[in-house]
C-alpha positions as CSV (number, residue, x, y, z in Angstrom):
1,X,151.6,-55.4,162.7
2,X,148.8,-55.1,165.4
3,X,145.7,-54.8,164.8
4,X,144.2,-51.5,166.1
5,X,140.7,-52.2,167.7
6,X,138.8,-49.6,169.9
7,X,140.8,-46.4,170.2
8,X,140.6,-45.4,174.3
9,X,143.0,-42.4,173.7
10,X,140.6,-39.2,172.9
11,X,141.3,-35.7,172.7
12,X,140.6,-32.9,175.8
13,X,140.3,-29.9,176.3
14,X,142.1,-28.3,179.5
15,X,141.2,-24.7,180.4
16,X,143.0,-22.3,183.4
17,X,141.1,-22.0,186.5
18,X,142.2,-19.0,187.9
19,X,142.1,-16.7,184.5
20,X,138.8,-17.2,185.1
21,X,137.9,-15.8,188.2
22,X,140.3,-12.8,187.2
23,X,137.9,-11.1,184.9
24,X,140.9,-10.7,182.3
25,X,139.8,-11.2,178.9
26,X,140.6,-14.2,176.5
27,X,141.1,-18.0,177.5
28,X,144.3,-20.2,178.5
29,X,143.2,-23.6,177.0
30,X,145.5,-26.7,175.4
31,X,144.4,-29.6,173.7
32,X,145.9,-32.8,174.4
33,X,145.3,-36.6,174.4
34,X,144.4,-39.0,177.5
35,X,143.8,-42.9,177.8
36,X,140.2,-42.3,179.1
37,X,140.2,-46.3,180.2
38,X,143.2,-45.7,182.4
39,X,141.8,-42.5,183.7
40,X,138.0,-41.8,183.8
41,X,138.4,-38.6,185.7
42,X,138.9,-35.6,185.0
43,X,142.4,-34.1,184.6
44,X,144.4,-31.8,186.5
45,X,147.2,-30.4,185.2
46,X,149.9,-27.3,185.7
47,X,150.4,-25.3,182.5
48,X,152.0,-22.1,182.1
49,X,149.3,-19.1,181.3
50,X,150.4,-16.5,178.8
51,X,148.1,-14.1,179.6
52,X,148.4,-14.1,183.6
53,X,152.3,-15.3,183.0
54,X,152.6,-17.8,185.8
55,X,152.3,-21.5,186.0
56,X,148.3,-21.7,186.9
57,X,145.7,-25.2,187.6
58,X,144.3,-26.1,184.2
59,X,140.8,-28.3,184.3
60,X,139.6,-30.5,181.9
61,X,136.3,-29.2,180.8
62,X,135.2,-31.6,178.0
């Protein structure tokens, strides 16, 4: 079995851009999991957005 050393997958956090600047109440976010050595930047990503119900630009803000 291999030995598992320093763990470079960690959990984000990727919110909707555009819900924001619609002044609609609540939040589109999803959680998911990156290899931050692969990819220091931050992600950009199309998600669907219940609220606005259209495939929108979701940031990673953490």
């Amino acid at each position: 079995m291999a030995k598992k050393t320093k763990d470079a997958r960690g959990q984000v956090i990727l919110e909707c851009t555009e819900h924001k600047a619609s002044g609609k109440p609540g939040t589109s976010r999803y959680i998911t999991t990156k290899n931050k050595k692969n990819t220091p930047e931050r992600l950009e990503v199309k998600k669907y957005n219940p609220i606005l119900k259209k495939m929108t630009i979701h940031k990673e803000i953490k």
